[in-house]
C-alpha positions in Angstrom: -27.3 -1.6 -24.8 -28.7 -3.1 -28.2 -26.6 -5.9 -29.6 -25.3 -4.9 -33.2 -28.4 -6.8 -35.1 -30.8 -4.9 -32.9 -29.4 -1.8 -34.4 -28.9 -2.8 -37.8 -32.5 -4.2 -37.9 -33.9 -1.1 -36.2 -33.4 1.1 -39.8 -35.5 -1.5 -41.4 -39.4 -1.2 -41.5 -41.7 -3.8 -39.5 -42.7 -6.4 -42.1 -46.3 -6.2 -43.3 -49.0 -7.9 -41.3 -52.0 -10.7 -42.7 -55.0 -11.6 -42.6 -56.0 -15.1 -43.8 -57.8 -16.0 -46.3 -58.9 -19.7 -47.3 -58.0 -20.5 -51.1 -55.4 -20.3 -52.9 -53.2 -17.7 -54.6 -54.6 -18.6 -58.4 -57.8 -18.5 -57.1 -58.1 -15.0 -55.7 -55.7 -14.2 -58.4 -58.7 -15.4 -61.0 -61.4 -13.6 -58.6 -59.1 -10.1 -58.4 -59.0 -10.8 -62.6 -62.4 -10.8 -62.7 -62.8 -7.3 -61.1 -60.5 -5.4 -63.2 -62.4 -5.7 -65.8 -66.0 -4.8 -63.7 -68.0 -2.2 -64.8 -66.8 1.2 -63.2 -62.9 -0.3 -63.0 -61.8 1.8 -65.6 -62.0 6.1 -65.6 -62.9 7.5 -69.1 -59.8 8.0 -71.6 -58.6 11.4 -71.8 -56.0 13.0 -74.4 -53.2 13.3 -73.0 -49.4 14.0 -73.6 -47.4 12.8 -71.2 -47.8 9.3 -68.6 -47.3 9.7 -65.0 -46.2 7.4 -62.6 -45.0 8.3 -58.9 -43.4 5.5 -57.0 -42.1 6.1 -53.3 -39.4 3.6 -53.1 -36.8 2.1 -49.8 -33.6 0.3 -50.4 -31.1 -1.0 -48.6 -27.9 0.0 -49.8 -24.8 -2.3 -48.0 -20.7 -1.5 -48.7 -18.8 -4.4 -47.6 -15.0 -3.3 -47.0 -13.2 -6.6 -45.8 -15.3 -8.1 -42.7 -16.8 -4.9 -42.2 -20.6 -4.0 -43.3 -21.6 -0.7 -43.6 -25.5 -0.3 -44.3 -28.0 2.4 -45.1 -31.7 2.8 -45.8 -31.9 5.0 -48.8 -36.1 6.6 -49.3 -37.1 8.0 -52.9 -39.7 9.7 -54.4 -39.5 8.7 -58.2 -41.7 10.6 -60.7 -41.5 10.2 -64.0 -43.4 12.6 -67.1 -43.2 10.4 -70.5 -44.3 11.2 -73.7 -44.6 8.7 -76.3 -41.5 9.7 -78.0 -39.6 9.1 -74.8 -39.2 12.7 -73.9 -40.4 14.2 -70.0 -39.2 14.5 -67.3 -37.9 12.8 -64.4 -37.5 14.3 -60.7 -36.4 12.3 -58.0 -36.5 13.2 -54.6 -35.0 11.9 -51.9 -35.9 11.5 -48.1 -32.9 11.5 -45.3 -30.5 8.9 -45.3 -30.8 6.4 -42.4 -28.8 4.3 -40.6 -28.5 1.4 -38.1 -26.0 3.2 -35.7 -23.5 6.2 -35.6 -20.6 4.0 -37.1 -22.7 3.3 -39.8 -22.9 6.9 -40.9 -19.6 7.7 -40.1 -18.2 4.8 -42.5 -20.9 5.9 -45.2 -19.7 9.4 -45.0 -16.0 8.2 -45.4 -16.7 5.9 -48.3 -18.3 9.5 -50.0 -21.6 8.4 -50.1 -23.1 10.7 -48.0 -26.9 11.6 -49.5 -28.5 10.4 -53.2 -28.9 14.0 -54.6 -32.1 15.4 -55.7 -32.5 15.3 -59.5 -35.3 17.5 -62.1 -34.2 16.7 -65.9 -35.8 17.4 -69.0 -35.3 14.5 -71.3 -35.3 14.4 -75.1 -37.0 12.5 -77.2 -35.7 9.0 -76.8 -34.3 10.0 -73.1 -36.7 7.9 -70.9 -36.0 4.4 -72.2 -39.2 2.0 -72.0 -39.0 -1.5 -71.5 -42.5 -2.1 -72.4 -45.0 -0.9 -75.1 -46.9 1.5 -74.9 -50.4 -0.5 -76.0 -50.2 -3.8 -74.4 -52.2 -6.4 -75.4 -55.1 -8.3 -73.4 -54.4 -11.5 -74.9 -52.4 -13.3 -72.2 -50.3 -15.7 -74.5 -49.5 -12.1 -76.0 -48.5 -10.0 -72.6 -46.7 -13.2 -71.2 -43.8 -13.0 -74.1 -43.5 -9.4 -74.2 -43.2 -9.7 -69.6 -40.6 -12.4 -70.4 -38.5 -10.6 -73.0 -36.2 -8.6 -70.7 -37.4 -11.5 -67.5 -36.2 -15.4 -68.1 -38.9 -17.8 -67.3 -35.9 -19.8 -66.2 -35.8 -17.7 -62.8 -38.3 -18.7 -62.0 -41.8 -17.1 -60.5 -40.4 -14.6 -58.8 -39.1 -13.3 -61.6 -42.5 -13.1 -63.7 -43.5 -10.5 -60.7 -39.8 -8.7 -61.1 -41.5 -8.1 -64.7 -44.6 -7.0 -63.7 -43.4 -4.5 -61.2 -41.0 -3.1 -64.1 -43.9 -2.9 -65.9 -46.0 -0.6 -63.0 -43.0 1.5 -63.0 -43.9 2.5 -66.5 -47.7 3.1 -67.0 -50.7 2.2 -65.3 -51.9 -0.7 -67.8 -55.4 -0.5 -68.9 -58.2 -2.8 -67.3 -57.7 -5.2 -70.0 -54.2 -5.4 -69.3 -54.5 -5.5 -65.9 -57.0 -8.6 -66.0 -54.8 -10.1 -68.5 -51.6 -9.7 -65.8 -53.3 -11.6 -63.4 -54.7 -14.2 -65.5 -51.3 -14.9 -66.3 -50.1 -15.1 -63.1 -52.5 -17.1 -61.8 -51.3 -19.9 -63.6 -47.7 -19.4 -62.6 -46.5 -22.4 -59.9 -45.2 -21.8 -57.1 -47.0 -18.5 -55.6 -48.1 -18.5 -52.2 -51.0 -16.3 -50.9 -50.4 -14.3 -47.7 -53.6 -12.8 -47.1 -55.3 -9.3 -46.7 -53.1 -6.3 -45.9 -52.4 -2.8 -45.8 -49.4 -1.5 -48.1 -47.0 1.2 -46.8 -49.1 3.8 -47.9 -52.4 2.2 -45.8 -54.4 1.2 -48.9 -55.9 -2.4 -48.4 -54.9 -5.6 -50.7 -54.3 -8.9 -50.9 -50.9 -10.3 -51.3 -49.1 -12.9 -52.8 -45.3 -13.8 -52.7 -43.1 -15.8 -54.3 -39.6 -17.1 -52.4 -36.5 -17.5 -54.8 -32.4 -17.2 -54.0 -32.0 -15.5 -57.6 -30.0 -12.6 -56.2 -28.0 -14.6 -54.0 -29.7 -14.4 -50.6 -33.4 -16.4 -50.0 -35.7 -13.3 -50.6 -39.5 -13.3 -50.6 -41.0 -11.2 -53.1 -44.3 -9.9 -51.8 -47.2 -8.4 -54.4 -50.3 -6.4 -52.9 -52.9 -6.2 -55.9 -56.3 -4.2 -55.3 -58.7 -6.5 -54.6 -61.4 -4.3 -56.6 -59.4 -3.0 -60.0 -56.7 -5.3 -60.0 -54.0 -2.2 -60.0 -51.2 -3.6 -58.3 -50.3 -1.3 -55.3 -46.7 -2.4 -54.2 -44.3 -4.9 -54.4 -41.4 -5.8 -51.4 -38.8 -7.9 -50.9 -37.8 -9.6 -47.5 -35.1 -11.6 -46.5 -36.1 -14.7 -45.1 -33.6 -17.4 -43.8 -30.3 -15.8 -44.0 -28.6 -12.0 -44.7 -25.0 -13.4 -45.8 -22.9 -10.5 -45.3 -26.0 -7.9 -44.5 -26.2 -6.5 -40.9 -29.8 -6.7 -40.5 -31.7 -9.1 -38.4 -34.0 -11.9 -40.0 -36.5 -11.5 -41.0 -36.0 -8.4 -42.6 -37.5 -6.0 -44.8 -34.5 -4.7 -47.4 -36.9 -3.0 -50.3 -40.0 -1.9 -51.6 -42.2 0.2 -53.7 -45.0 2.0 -53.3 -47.0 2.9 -56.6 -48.4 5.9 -55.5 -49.9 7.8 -58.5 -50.5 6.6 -62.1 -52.5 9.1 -64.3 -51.9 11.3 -67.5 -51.2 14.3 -68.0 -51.1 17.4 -71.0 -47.8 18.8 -69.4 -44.9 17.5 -67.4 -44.6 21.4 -66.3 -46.0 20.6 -62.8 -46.8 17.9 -60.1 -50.6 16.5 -61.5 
């Protein structure tokens, strides 16, 4: 019979794997910069109403009642239909609940958390809040204090990828902007390059990560930017020495995202 870490670790996803590359994070930062802003990077504009992004998103969600820990992997489909007035529409669908062992569900159940219900609203004008303009500069001096507005520099550099991956969530920034990103990032300290990978979805990258305690636990944040347009394609987070009061093994994988689909759109009536 599996120990209780075996099970708990068994609801998380295998960490990613890497291939290594010589250099250093800034410098294939600089050389994935360069490519965004490449001839045939960038698709034509096209009117359009509405932005869409799609993320596909895992979390693990923990209730600690006394010395007991309950966990869960919670999937999600995120999609999101924004017009520049901050009207659309936002569905969210989400995948089966899973657990580490049949106590665990039993104690989620209890505790009335059974399932994250699927949601379709229509939003008003003003009903999608954005953290982020919706023309973003390409002058990195520019980008780096509107990233660091709602993201403290003082957190250090995991935190200027936090604001980056908010940003994602939002729109697909323009090659410009994209090139300007990773610019910026390049001449963060303290990033560490991991190597060629494939993302959860199987689309090929090369990560970076920073490690930083900021939530409490030791937790690697790990980017995976397109080598070729500089789009970055998801974003995890894995703990690393220590899981406090979490019952999962370590290393272990507790969240990530997937951005799936970034395009626009002249209706939020239907999936583009």
């Amino acid at each position: 019979m599996a120990d209780a870490d075996e099970d708990a670790g068994a609801a998380t996803p295998a960490p990613l794997s890497f291939e290594t590359l010589d250099g250093t994070a800034t410098q294939w930062l600089r050389t994935i910069a360069a490519n965004a802003v490449s001839p045939g990077t960038e698709p034509p504009t096209v009117p359009a109403q509405y932005a869409y992004v799609e993320t596909i998103n895992w979390d693990l969600a923990t209730r600690v009642g006394g010395k007991h820990v309950t966990s869960a992997v919670l999937p999600q489909v995120r999609q999101v239909w924004r017009a520049a007035d901050g009207s659309g529409r936002v569905r969210i669908t989400g995948g089966p609940v899973q657990f580490p062992d049949a106590n665990g569900q039993k104690e989620w159940v209890r505790a009335g958390r059974p399932a994250i219900p699927d949601t379709d609203i229509a939003e008003p004008p003003g009903g999608i809040a954005a953290m982020f303009p919706e023309r973003l500069p390409t002058d990195t001096n520019a980008l780096t204090a509107i990233l660091h507005a709602g993201h403290p520099t003082d957190l250090g550099p995991a935190e200027t990828l936090v604001a980056i991956a908010d940003l994602y969530r939002e729109q697909d920034p323009a090659a410009g902007t994209r090139h300007a990103i990773l610019v910026l990032l390049a001449d963060v300290p303290g990033l560490s390059l991991l190597g060629r990978t494939n993302d959860r979805l199987g689309r090929p990258g090369i990560a970076i990560a920073a490690d930083s305690d900021m939530s409490g636990l030791p937790t690697r944040y790990i980017f995976v930017f397109d080598e070729h347009t500089g789009r970055l394609l998801g974003q995890e987070q894995i703990l690393t020495t220590t899981a406090g009061d979490l019952n999962v093994a370590i290393p272990s994988t507790i969240s990530y995202t997937a951005f799936a689909k970034a395009t626009v759109t002249d209706s939020s009536e239907q999936t583009p």
